[in-house]
Every structure is written in C-alpha cells, then in structure tokens.
C-alpha positions as CSV (number, residue, x, y, z in Angstrom):
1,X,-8.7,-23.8,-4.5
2,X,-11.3,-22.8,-2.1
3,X,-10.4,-21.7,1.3
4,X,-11.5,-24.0,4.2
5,X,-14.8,-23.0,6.3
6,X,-13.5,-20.2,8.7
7,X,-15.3,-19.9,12.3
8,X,-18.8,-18.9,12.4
9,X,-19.3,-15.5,13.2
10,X,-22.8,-14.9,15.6
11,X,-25.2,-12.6,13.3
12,X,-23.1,-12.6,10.2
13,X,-22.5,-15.1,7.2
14,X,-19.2,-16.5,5.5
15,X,-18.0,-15.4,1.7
16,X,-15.2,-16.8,-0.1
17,X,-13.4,-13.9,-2.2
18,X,-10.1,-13.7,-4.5
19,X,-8.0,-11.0,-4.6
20,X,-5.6,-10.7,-8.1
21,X,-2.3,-10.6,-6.9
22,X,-0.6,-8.8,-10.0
23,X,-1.5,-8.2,-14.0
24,X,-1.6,-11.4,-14.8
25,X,-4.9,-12.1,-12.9
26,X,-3.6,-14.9,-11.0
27,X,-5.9,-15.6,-7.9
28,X,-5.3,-16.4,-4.1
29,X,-8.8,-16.9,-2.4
30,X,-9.8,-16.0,0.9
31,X,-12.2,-16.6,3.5
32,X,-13.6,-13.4,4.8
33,X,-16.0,-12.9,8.0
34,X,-18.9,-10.5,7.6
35,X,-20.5,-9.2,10.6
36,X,-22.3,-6.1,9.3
37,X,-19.4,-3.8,9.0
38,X,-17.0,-6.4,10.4
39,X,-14.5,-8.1,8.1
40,X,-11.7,-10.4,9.3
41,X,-9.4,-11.9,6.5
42,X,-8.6,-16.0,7.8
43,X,-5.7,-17.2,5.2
44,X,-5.4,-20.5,5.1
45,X,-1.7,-20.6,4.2
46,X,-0.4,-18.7,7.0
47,X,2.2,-20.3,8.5
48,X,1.8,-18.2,11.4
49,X,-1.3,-18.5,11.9
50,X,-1.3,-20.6,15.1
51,X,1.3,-18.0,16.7
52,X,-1.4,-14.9,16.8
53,X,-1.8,-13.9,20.6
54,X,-4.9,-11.9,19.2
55,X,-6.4,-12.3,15.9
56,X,-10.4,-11.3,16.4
57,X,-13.0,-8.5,15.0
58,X,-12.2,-6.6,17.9
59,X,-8.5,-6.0,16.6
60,X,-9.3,-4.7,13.3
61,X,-11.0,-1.0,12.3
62,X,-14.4,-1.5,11.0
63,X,-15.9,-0.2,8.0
64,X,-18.4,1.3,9.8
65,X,-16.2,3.4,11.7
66,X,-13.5,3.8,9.0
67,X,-16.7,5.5,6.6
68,X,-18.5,7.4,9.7
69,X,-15.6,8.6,12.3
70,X,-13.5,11.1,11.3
71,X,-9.7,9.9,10.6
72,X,-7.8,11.0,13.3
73,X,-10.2,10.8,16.1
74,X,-10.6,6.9,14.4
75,X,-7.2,6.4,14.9
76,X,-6.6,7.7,17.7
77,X,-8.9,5.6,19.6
78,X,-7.2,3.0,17.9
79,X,-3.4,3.1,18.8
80,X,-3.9,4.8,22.4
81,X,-2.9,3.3,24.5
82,X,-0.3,1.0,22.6
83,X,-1.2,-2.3,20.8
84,X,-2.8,-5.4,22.7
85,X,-1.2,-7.0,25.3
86,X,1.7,-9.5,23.7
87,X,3.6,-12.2,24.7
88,X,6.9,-12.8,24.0
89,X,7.4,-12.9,20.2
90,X,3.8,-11.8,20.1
91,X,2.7,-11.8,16.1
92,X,0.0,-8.6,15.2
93,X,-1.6,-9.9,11.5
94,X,-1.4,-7.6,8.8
95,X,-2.0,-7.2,5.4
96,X,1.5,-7.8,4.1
97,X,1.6,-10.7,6.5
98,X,2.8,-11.1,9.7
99,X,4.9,-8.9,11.9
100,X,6.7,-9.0,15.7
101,X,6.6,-6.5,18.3
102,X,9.5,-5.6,19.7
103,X,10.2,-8.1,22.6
104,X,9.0,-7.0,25.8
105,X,9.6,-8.4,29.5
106,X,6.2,-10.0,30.7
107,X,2.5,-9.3,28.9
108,X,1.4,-7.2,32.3
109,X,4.6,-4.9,31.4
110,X,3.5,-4.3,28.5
111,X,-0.4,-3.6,29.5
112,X,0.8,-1.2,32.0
113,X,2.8,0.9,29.0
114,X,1.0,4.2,27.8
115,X,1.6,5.5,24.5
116,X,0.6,4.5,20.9
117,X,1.7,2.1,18.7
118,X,4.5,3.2,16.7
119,X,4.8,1.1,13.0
120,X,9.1,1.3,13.0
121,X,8.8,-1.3,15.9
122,X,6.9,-3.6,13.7
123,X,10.2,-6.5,12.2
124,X,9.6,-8.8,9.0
125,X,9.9,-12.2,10.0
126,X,10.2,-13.7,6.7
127,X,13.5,-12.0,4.8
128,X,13.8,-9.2,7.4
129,X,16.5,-7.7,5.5
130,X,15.8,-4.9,3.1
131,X,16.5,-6.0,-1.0
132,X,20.3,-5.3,-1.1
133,X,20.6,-5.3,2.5
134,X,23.0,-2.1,3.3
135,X,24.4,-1.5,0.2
136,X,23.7,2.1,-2.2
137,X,20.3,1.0,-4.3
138,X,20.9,1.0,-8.0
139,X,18.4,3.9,-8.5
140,X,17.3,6.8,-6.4
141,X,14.3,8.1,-6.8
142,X,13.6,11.9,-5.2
143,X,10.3,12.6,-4.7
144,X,9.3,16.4,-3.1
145,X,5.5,16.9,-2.6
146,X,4.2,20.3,-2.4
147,X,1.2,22.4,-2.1
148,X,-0.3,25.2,-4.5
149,X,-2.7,26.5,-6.6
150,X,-3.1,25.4,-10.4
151,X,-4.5,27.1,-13.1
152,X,-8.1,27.3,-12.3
153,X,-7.5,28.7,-8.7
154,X,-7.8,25.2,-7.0
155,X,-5.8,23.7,-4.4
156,X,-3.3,21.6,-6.5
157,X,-0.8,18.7,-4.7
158,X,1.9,18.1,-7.0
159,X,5.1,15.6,-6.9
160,X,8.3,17.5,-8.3
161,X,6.2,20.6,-9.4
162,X,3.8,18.4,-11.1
163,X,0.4,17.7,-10.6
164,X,-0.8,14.3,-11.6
165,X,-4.1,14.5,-14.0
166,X,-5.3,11.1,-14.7
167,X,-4.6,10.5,-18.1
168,X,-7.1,10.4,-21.4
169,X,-5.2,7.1,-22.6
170,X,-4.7,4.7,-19.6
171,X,-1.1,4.6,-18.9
172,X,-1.4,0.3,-19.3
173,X,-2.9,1.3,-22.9
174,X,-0.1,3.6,-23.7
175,X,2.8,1.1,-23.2
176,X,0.6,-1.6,-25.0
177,X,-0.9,0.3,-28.0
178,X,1.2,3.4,-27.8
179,X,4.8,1.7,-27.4
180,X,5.7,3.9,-24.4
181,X,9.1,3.0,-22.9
182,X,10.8,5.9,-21.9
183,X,9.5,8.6,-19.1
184,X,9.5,11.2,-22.0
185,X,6.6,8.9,-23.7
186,X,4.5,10.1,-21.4
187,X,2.7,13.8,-21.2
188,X,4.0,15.7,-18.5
189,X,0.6,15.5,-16.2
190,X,0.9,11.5,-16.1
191,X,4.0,12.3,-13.9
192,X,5.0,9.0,-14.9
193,X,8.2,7.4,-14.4
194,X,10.1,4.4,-16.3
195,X,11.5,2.0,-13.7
196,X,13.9,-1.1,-15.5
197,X,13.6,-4.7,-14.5
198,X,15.7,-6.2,-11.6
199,X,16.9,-2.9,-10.1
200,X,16.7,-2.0,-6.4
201,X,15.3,1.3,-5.3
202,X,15.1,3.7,-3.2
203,X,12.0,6.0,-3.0
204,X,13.1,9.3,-0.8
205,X,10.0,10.9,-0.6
206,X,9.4,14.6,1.5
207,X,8.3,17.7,1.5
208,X,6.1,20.4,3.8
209,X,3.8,18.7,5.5
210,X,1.3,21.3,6.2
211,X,0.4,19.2,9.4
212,X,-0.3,16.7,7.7
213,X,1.0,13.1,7.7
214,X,0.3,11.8,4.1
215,X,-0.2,8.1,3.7
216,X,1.9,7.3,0.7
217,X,0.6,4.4,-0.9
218,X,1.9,1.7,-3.8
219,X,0.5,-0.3,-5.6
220,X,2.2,-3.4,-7.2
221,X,4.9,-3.8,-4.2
222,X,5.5,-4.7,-0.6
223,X,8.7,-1.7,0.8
224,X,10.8,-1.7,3.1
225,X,10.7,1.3,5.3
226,X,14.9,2.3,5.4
227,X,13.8,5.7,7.3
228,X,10.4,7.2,8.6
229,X,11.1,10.8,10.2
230,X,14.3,11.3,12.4
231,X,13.9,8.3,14.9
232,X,16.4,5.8,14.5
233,X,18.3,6.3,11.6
234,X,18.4,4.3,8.6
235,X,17.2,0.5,9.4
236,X,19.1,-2.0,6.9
237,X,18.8,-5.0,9.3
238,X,15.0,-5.6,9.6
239,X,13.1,-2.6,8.7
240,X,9.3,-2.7,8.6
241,X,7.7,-4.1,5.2
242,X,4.4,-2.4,4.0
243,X,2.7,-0.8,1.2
244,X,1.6,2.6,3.0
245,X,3.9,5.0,4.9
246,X,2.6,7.9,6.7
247,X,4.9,10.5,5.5
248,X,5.7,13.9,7.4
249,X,8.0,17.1,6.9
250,X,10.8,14.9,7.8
251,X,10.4,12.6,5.0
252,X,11.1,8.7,4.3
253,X,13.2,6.5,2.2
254,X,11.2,3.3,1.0
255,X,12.7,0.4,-1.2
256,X,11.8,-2.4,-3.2
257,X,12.8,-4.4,-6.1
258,X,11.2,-4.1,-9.1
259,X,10.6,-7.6,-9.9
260,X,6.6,-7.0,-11.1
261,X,6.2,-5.4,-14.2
262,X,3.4,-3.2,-14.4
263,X,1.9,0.7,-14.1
264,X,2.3,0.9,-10.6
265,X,0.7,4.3,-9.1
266,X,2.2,6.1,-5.5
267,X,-0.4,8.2,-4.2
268,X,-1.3,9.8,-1.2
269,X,-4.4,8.2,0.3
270,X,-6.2,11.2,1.3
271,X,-8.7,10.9,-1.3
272,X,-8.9,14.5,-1.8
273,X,-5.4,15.0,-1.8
274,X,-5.1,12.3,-4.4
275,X,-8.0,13.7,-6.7
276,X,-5.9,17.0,-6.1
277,X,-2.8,15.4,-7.8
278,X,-0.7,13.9,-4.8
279,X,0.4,11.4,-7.5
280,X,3.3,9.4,-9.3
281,X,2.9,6.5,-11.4
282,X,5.7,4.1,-11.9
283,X,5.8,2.3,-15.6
284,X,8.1,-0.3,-14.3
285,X,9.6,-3.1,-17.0
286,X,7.5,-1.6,-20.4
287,X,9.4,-4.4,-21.9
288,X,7.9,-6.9,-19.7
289,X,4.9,-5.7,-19.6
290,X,4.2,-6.3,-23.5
291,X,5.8,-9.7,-22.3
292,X,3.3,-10.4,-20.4
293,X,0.0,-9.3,-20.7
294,X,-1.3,-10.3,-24.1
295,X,-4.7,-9.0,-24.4
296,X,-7.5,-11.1,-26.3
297,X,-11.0,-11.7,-27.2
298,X,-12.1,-10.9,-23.5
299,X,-10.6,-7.3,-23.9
300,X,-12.4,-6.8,-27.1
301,X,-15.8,-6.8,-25.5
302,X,-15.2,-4.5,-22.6
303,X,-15.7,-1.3,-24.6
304,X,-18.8,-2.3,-26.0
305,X,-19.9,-4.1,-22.4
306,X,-19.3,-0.6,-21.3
307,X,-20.8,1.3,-23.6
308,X,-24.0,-0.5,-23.5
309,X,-24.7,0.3,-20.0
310,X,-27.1,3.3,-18.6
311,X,-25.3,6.7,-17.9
312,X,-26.1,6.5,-15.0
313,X,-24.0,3.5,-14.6
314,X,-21.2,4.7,-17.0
C-alpha cells in the first residue's frame, strides 16, 4: 500500500520508494522528500509520529554534505553543541525508529548545555530491554580487528587475523547450491561464521583503534548496544538499539537474536577500510535459509540479463 501524500517540500518533488525488509523481498513503502540533496523519510505507521519536537530537513545530514565535507568536520558540525532543544520525553527520529533523550529539567536547560550528543543516552521505547534481558547470551562471539600488511604490501584490515576477500561464489549461492552449513564450508577469506536459529548473542568486538572510531555495521539486524567504551558499564535495562556502532580501542559488546535467517555481513563502514577487509559475514540459520528462499524462473534470467549488458555497465 502506498504511503499517504507527505508535505510539500518548496523546490523539490515527492517519490514513493520501498525498501525490502529481509530475503524474502517483502516491501514496506515510504514517502520520501527530495529537495536537491535533502531527503526526509515520513512513515506513515509511526506511532510516534505526532510526539517528534523536531522532525524537519534541517535535522537530518544531507547528501550533499555527507559526499562533499569531509567526515569528521561533517560531524562535528553536526553534534556540537548537543542535539536540538527537547522537551520532556522529547523523541529524535531515527532509522531503527524512534528513541528518547534522557529527561532533562526545562527545554532552555537543555539549550544552554555545551557538548555533543552522545548515542548511549539514546533509550528504546518499544521493548527497551536487551533479548534475554541480563542473563549470559547463549553464544559469544569475540571479534579483534587489527591492522597490517598482506601479501602484496597493502594495508590489510583483518577480523581474527583474517582479512575478508569478497568471495568468487556469493556466500547466499554457496549455502543454496553448495550446501554450506558449517563455518568450515567456507574458505578461510570469507571469514564467515555459522550462527543457529533462535540463539541470543553477544558480539564483543575490539581491538587498536589506530585513532580511529570504526563504524561497525550489520546488516540483517537491529542490536542492542550492552557496552560502548568504558562509560557506564554494561546497560541490560534499556540500552540503545541500532545497526551501526562506532567502535574504539575500548571495544563494545552488541546483541541480537538471530531470528532472520540469512548472510548477514559486519563491516566497518569506512569504505576503504571495508574494501581493505574490515569484514565478517554471519551465515545465520543455513537451514532456514534453504527454507525460505526458493529461487525460480526470475533468478534464471539474471545471468543472462547481466551478461547481455555493455562492459561498461557490467
């Protein structure tokens, strides 16, 4: 179902645009704003929607800048200064849906604050809790990024000693085709990992940070963020719920059920750092994943789709 007509936006048009939620190919549609470089997602089904004390182009990073300022600089300009003046139980709309700033006394209180925004403040207000709430996860999975230099002399980013090369055989391909099940069914540079259905798990991910913060990004899952750095301990009461963590030399512990079967890659979004290998890919539920994704007729006339088109465009 279409989305309903969203605001007018002076100089700019209206699309409609759906976004798969997971293998299956299921659809939500949105309603997204273009204003040259401006987009602004309006979802219909938010129940929250009414609640957002700002919810406007000006609160969200443009294209524009995100492709022609430099990172930091971007976000600097971004977070100084803290978040937009909020009310009480003020709502900030993100992409995993909506979250609460910590409470604060009056909005002019909080204008007058200096500093940037800091993400572990952000609270869930749908399930808070973390999957299992406090209790150990049934799986731990240790992840230590490093730096070097692989066999050609290039800067290599590896994950356990092992730098991810994207595979000749799609990983989806090799648990369809192949029959791959088990983490040894992969070659060593997938640095893939077999996940089983239904478990809870913990993702303790650090390493040198060379200065760097590395947004660690998956795909296939919203996490809960248990621990970011040293502030605060370990949050099992309402931690914050994403799908990219800026991870430092102190490290993070991220969890989420995996209820979605699928080939999920965690990457580092630095592109360069990702071409470099800052990679893991997650074959969660192989099982399931044969369940559920039957390919037909449609997949069949890809290849030669592809194959038919210019080099330039291959």
């Amino acid at each position: 179902m279409t989305a309903p007509a969203a605001p007018p936006v002076e100089g700019g048009e209206e699309r409609g645009i759906g976004l798969g939620d997971d293998l299956t190919g299921q659809i939500r549609e949105y309603n997204f704003l273009l204003d040259n470089s401006v987009v602004a997602p309006d979802d219909p089904k938010d129940p929250f929607k009414d609640m957002y004390d700002v919810d406007d182009p000006g609160t969200i990073i443009q294209l524009g800048d995100w492709y022609h300022i430099p990172t930091i600089p971007l976000l600097e300009e971004f977070y100084d200064g803290g978040p937009p003046a909020a009310t009480q139980g003020g709502l900030l709309d993100s992409v995993l849906g909506p979250v609460s700033l910590a409470p604060v006394s009056t909005p002019a209180e909080e204008a007058g604050k200096a500093g940037k925004l800091d993400t572990r403040d952000l609270v869930p207000l749908i399930n808070p809790a973390p999957p299992g709430g406090n209790n150990p996860p049934d799986i731990v999975v240790d992840l230590e990024y490093s730096r070097g230099v692989n066999g050609t002399d290039s800067v290599a980013w590896m994950v356990n000693g092992i730098q991810f090369l994207p595979p000749n055989v799609p990983t989806l391909l090799q648990i369809l085709a192949g029959n791959a099940t088990v983490t040894e069914d992969f070659a060593r540079n997938d640095n893939t990992i077999v996940l089983p259905h239904g478990k809870i798990v913990d993702i303790h991910i650090h390493g040198g940070n060379n200065a760097v913060l590395h947004p660690f990004h998956l795909h296939g899952h919203a996490f809960s963020v248990i621990r970011s750095g040293l502030r605060g301990g370990e949050n099992y009461v309402n931690p914050p719920r994403r799908d990219v963590e800026a991870v430092g030399g102190h490290g993070a512990i991220l969890r989420f059920v995996t209820d979605n079967p699928g080939p999920w890659i965690f990457h580092c979004h630095i592109d360069w750092h990702l071409d470099a290998g800052l990679a893991v890919v997650f074959a969660e539920d192989p099982e399931g994943i044969r369940d559920r994704v039957q390919p037909n007729q449609n997949w069949d006339e890809l290849c030669p789709i592809y194959e038919a088109l210019p080099p330039e465009l291959q």
